[in-house]
N, CA, C and O of each residue as an XYZ file, in Angstrom:
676
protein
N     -55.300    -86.615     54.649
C     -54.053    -87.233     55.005
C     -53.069    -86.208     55.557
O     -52.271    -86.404     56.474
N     -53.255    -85.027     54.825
C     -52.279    -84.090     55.846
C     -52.707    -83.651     57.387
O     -51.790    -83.154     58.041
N     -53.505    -83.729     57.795
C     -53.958    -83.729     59.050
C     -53.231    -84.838     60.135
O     -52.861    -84.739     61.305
N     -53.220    -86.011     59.069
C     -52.611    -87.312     60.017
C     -51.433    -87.446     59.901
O     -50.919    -88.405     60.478
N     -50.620    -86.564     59.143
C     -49.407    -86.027     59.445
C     -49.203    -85.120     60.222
O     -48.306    -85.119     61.064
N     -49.933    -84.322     60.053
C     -49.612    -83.424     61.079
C     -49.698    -84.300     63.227
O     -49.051    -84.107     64.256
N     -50.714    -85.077     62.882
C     -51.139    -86.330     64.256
C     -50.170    -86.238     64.421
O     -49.594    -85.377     65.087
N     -49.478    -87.659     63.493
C     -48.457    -88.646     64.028
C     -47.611    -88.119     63.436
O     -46.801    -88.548     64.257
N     -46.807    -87.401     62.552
C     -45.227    -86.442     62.175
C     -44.136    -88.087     61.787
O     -44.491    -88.928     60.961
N     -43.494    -88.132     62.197
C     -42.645    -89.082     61.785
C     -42.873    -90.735     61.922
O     -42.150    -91.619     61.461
N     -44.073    -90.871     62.682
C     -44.728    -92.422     61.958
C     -45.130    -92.496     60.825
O     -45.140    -93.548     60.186
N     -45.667    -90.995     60.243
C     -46.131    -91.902     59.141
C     -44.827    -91.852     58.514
O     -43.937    -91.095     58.900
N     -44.676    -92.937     57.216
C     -43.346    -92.820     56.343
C     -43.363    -92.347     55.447
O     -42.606    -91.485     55.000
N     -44.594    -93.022     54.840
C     -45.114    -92.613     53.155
C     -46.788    -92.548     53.556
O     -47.556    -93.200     54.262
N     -46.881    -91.018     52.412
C     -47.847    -91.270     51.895
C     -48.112    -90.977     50.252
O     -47.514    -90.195     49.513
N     -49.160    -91.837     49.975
C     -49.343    -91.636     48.771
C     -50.504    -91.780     47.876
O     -51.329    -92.520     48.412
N     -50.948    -91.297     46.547
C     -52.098    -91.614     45.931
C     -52.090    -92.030     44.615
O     -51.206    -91.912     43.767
N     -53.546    -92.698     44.529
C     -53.318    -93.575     43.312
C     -55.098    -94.489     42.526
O     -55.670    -95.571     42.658
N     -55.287    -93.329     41.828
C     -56.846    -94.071     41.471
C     -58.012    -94.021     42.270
O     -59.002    -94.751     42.214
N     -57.656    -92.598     43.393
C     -58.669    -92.716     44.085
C     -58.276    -93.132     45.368
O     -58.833    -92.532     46.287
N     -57.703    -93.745     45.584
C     -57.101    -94.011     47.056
C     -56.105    -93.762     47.422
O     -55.252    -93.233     46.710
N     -55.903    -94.137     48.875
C     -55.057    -93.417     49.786
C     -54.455    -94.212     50.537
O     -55.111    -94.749     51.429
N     -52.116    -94.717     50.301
C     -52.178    -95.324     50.681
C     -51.313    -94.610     51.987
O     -50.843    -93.478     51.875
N     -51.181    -95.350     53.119
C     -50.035    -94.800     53.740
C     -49.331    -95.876     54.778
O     -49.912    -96.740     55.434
N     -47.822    -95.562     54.742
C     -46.803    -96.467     55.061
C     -46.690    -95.816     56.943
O     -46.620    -94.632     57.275
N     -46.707    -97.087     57.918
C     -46.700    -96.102     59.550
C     -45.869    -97.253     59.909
O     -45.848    -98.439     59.579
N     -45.220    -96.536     60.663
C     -44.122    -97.224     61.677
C     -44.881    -98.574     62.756
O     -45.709    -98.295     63.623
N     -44.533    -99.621     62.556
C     -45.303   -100.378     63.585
C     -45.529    -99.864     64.875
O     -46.614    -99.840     65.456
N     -44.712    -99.554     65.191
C     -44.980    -99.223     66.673
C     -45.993    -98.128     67.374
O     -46.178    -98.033     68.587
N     -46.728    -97.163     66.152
C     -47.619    -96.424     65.728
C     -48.605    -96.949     65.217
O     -49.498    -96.196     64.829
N     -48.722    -98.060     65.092
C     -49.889    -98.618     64.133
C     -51.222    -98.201     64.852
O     -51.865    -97.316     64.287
N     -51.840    -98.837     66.291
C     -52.495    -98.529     66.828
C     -53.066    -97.097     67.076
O     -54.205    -96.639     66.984
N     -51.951    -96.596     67.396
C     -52.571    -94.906     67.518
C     -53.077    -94.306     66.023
O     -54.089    -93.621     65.877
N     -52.251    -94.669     65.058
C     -52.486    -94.211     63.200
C     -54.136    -94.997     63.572
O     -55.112    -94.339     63.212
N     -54.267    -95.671     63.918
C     -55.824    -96.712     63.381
C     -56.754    -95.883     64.197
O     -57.874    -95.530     63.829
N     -56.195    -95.604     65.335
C     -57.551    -95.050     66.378
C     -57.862    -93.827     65.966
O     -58.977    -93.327     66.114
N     -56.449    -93.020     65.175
C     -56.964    -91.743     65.279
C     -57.589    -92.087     63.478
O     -58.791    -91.832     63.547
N     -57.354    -92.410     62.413
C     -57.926    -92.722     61.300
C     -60.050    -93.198     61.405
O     -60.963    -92.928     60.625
N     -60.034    -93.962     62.739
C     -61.336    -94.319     63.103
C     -61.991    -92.983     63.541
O     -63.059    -92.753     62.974
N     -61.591    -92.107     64.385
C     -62.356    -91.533     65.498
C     -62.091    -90.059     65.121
O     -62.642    -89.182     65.786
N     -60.913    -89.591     63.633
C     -60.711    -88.421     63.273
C     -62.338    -88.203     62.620
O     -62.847    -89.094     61.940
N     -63.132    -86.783     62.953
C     -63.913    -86.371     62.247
C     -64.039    -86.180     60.609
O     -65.055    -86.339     59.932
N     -63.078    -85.898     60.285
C     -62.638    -85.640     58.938
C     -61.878    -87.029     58.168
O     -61.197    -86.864     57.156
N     -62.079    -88.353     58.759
C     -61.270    -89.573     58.382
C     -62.537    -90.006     58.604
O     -63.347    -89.743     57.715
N     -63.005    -90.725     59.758
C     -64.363    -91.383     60.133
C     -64.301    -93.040     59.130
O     -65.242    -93.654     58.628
N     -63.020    -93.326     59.130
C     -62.819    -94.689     58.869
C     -63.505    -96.058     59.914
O     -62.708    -96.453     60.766
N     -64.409    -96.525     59.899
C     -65.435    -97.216     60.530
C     -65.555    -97.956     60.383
O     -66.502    -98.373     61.049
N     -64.892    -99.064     59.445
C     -65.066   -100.159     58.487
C     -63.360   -100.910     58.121
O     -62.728   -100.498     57.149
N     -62.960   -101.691     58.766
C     -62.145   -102.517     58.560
C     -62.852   -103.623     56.876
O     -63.643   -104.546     57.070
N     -62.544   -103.392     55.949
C     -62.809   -104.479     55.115
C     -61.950   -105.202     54.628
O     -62.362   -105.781     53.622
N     -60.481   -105.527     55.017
C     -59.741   -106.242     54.272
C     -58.608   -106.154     55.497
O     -58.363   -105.067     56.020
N     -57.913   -107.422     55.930
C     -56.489   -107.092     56.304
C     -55.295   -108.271     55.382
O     -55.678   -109.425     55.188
N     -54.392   -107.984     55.061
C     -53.857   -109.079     53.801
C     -52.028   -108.801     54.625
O     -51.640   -108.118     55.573
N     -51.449   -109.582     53.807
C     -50.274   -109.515     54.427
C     -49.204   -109.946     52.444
O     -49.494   -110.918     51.746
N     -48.397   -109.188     52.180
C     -47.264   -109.711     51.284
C     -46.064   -110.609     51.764
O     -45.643   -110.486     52.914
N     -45.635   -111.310     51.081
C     -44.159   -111.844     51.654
C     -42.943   -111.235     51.045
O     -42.891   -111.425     49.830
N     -41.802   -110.455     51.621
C     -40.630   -110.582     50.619
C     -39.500   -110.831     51.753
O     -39.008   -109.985     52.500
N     -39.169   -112.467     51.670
C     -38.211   -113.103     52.101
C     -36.947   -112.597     52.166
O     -36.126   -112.792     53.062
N     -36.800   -111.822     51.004
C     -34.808   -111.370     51.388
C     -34.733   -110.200     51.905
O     -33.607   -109.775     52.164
N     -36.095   -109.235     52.239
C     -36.224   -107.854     53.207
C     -35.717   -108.215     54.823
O     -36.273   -109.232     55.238
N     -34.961   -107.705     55.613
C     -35.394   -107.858     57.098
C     -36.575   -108.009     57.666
O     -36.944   -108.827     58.509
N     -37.202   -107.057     57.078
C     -39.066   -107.040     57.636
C     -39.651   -107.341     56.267
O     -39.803   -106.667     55.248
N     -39.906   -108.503     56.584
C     -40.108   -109.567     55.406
C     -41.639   -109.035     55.033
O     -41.963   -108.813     53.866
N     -42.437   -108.876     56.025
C     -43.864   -108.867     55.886
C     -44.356   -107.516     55.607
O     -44.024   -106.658     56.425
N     -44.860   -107.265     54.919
C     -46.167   -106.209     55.257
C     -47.392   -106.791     54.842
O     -47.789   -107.500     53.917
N     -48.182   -105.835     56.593
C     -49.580   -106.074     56.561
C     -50.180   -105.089     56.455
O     -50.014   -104.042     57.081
N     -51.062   -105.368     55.517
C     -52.206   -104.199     55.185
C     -53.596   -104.254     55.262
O     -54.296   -105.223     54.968
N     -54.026   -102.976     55.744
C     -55.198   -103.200     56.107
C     -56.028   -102.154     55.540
O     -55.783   -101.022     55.957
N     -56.837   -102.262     54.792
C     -58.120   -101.951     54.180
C     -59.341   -101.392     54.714
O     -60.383   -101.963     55.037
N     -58.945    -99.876     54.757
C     -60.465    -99.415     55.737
C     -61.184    -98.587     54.932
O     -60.712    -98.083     53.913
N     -62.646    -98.357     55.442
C     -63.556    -97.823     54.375
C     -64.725    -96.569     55.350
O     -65.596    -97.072     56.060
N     -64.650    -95.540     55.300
C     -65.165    -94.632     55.502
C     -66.841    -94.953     54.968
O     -67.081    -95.361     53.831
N     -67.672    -94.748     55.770
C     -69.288    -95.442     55.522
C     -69.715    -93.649     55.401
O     -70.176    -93.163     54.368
N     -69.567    -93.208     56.104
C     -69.729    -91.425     56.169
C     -69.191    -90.528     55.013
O     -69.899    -89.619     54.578
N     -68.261    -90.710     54.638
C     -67.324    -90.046     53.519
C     -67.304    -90.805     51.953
O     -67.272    -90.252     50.854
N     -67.331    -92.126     52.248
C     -67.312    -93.361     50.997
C     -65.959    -93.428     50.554
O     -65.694    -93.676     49.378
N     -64.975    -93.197     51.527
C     -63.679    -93.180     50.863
C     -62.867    -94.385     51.296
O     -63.389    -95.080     52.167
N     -61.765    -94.725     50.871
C     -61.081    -95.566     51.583
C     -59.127    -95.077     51.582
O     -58.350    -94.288     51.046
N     -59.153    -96.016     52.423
C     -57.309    -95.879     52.645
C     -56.957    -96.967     52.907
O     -57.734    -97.753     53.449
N     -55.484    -97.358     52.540
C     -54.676    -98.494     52.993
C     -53.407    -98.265     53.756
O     -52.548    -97.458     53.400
N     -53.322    -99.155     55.016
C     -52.599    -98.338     56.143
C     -51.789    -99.970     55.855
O     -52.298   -101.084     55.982
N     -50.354    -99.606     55.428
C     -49.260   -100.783     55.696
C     -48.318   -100.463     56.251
O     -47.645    -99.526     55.820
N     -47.870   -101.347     57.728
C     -46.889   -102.001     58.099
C     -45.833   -102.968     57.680
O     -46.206   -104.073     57.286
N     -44.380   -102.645     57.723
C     -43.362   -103.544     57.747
C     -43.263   -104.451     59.080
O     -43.584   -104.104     60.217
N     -42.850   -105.435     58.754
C     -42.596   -106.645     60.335
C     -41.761   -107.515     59.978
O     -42.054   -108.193     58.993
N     -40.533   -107.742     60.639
C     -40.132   -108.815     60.386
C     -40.775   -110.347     60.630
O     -41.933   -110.459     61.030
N     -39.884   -111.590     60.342
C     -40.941   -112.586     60.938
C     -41.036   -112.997     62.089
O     -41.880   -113.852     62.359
N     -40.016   -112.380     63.242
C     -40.518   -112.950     64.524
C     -41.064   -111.807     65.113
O     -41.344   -111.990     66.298
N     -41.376   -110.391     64.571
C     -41.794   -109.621     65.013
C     -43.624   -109.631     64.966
O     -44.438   -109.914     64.087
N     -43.741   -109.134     66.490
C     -45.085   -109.064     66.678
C     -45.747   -107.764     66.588
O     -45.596   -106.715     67.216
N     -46.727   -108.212     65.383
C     -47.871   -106.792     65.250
C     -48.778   -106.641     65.952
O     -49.253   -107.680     66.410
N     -49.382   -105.422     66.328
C     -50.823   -105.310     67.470
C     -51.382   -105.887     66.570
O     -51.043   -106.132     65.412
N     -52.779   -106.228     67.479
C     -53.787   -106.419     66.847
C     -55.095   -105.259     66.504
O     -55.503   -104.468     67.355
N     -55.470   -105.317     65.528
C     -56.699   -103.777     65.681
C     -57.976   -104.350     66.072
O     -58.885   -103.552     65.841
N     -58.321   -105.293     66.512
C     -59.016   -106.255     66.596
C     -60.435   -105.347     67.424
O     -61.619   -105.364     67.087
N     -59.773   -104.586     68.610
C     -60.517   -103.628     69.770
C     -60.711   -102.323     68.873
O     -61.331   -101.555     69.609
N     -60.529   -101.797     67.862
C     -60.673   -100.510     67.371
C     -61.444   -100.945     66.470
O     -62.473   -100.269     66.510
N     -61.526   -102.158     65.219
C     -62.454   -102.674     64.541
C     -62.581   -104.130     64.171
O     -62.021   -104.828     63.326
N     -64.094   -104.502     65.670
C     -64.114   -106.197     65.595
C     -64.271   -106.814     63.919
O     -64.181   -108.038     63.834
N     -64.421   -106.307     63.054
C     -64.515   -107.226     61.632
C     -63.053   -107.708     61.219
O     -62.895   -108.595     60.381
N     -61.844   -106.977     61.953
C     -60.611   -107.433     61.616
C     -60.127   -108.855     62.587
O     -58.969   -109.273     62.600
N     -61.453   -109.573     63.498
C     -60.825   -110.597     64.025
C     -60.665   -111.627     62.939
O     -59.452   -111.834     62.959
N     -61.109   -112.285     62.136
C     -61.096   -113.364     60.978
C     -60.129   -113.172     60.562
O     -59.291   -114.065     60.435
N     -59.921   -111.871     60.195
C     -58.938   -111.254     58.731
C     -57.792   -111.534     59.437
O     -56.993   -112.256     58.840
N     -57.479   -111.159     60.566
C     -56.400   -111.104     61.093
C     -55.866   -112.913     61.392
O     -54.766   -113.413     61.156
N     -56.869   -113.440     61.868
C     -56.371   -115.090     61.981
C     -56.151   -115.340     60.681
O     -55.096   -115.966     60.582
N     -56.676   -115.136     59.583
C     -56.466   -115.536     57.803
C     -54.972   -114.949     58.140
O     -54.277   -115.957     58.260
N     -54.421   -114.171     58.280
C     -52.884   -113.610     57.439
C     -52.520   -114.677     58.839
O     -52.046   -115.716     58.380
N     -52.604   -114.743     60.529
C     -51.468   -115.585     61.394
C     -51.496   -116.855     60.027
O     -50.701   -117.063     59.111
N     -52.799   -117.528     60.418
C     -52.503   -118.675     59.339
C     -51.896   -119.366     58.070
O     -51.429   -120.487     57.870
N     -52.125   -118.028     57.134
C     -51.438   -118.152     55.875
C     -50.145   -117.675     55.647
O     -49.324   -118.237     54.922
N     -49.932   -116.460     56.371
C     -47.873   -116.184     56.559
C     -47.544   -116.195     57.944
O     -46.440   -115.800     58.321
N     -48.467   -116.642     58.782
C     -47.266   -117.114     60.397
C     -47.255   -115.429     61.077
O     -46.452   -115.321     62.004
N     -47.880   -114.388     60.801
C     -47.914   -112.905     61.312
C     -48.422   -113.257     62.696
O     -49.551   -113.722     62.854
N     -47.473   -113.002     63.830
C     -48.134   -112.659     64.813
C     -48.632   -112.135     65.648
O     -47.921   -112.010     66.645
N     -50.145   -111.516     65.742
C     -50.885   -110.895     65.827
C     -51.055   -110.713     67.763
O     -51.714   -111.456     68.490
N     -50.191   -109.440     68.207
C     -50.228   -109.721     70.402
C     -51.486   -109.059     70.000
O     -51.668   -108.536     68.900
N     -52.432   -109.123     71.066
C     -53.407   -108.922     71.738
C     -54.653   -109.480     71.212
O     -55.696   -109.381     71.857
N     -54.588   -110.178     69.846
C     -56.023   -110.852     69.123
C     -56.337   -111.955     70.375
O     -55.570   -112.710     70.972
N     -57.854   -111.713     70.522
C     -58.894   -112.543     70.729
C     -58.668   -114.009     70.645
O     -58.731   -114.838     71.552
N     -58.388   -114.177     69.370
C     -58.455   -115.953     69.169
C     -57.361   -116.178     68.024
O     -57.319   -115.719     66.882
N     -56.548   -116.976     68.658
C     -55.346   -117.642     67.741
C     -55.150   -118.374     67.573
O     -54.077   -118.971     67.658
N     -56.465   -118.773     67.137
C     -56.403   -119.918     66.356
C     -56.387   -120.611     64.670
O     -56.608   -119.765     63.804
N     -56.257   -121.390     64.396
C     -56.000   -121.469     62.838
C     -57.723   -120.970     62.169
O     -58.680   -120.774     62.917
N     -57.787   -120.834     60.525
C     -58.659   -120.412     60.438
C     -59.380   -121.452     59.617
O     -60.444   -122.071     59.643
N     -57.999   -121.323     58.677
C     -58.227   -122.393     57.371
C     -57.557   -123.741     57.263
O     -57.944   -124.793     56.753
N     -56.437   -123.411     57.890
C     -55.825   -124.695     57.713
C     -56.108   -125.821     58.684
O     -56.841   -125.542     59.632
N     -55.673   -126.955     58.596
C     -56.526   -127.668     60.325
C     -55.201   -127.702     61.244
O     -54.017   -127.673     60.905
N     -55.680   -127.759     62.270
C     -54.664   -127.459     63.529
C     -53.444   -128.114     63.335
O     -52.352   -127.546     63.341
N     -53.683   -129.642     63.116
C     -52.078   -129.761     62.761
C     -51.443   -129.579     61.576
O     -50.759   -130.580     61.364
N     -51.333   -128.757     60.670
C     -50.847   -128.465     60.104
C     -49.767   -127.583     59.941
O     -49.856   -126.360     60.054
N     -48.754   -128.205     59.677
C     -47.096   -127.410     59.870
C     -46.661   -126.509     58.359
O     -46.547   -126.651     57.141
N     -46.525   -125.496     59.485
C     -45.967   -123.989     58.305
C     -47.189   -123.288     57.715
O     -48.356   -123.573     57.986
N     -46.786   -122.352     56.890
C     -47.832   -121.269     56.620
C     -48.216   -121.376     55.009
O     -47.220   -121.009     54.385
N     -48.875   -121.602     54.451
C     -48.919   -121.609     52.624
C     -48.469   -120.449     51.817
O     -48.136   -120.585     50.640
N     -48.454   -119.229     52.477
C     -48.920   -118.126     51.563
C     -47.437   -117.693     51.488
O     -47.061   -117.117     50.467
N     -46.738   -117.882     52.298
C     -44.870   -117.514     52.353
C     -43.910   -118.127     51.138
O     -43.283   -119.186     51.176
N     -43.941   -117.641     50.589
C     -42.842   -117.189     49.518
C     -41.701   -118.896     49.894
O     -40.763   -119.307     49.212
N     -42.118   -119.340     50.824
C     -40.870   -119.906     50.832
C     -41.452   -121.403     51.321
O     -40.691   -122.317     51.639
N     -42.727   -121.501     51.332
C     -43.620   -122.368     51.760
C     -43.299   -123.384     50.290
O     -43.231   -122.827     49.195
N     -43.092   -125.136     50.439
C     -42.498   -125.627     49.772
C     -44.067   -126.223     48.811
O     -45.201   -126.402     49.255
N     -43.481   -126.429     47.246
C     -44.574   -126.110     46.420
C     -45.628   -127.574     46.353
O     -46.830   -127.794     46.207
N     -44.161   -128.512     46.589
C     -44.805   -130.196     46.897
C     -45.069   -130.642     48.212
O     -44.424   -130.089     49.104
N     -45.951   -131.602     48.555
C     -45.979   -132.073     50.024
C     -45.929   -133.840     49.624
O     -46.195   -134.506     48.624
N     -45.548   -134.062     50.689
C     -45.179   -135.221     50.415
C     -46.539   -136.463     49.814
O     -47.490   -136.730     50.548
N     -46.399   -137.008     48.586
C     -47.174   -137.540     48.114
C     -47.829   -136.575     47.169
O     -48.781   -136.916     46.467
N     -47.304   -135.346     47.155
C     -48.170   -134.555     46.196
C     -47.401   -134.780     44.359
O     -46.265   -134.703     43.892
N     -48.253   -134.964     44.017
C     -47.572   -134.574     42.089
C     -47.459   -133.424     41.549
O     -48.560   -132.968     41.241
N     -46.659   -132.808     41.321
C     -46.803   -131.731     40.528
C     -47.225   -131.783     39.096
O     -46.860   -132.697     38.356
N     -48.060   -130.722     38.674
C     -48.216   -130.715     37.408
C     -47.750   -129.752     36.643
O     -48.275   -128.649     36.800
N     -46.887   -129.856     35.833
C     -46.197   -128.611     34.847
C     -46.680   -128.590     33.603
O     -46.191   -127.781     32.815
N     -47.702   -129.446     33.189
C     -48.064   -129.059     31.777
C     -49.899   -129.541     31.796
O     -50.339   -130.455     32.495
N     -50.598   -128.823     31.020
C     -52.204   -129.303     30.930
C     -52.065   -131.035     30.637
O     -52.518   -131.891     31.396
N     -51.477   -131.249     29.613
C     -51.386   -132.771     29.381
C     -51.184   -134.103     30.366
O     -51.548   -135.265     30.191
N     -50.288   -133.332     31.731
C     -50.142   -133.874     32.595
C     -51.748   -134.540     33.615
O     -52.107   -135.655     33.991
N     -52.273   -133.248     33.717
C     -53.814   -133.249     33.860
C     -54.713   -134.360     33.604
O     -55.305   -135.070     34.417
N     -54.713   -134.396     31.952
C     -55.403   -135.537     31.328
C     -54.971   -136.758     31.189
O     -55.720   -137.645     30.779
N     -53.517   -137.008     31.556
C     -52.937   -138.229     31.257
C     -53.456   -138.568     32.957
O     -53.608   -139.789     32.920
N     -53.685   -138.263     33.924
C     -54.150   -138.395     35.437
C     -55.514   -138.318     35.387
O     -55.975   -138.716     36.457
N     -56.282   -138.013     34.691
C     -57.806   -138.173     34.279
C     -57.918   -139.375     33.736
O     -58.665   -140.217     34.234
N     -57.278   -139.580     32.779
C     -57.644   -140.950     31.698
C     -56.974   -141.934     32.856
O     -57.730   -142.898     32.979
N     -56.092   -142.025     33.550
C     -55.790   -142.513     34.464
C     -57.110   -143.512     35.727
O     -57.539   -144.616     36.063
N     -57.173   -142.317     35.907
C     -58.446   -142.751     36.865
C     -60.032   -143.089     36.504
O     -60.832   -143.723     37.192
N     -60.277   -142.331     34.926
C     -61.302   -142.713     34.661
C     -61.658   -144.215     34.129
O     -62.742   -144.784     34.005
N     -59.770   -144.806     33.756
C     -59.625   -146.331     33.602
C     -60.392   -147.496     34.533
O     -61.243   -148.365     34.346
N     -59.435   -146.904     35.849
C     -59.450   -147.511     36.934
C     -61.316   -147.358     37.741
O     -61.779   -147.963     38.708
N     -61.693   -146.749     37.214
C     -63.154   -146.672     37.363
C     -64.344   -147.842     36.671
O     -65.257   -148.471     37.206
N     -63.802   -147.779     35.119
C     -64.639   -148.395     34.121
C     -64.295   -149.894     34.654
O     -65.156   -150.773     34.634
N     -63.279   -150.071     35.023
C     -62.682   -151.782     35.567
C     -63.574   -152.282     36.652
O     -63.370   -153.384     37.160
């Protein structure tokens, strides 16, 4: 990691360790170059996109961070490279530096609304096309219309015995 400080000098923000891994905080606008040189550094040889995930915190400006999960096949090591974004702000995509991040990357547009310039396919992954808003956002509403909430186990079974009535009839 000191090497990729020395790279990129004031993209990166943070770095840090913890159990074995390695995380580090890069300026969006660096993201791409932090990824290419993390892939193609001899001494990094990160080759393996296995995870890209995204957090929500609604009352930040840059509400989002996305993180992405890479894994050294040569070394056996890994690192986690996160970005801040606000929500109308657009993140690259790493999609061309490592194709296993095309899915991952439609999973976070889909589930927090991240939008991903230069991905391949933007299209939904999980949810079905018409479906309005994102689930995974902090602010995504907990009922939908016609939905019940349940706040207690009892609630559960009183909606079981319910239907298992309406069955035996």
């Amino acid at each position: 990691m000191t090497q990729l400080r020395v790279a990129h000098g004031p993209a990166v923000e943070k770095v840090s360790y913890w159990v074995g891994d390695w995380s580090v905080i890069v300026s969006l606008s660096s993201l791409l170059d932090v990824a290419t040189y993390l892939r193609d550094a001899p001494d990094a040889a990160f080759d393996y996109c296995s995870d890209v995930t995204a957090t929500d915190w609604p009352p930040r400006e840059q509400r989002f961070d996305v993180i992405y999960c890479l894994y050294s096949t040569r070394y056996r090591h890994r690192v986690r490279i996160k970005v801040h974004a606000a929500e109308d702000e657009p993140v690259p995509s790493v999609t061309d530096i490592w194709p296993a991040a095309n899915w991952l990357e439609r999973e976070v547009y889909d589930l927090f609304g991240v939008n991903f310039v230069g991905h391949p396919d933007r299209r939904r992954l999980l949810m079905p096309d018409e479906w309005q808003g994102h689930p995974q956002r902090k602010d995504y509403p907990l009922e939908g219309p016609g939905e019940l909430l349940m706040e207690h186990p009892q609630d559960w079974l009183r909606l079981r015995n319910i239907r298992d009535e309406a069955e035996i009839e």
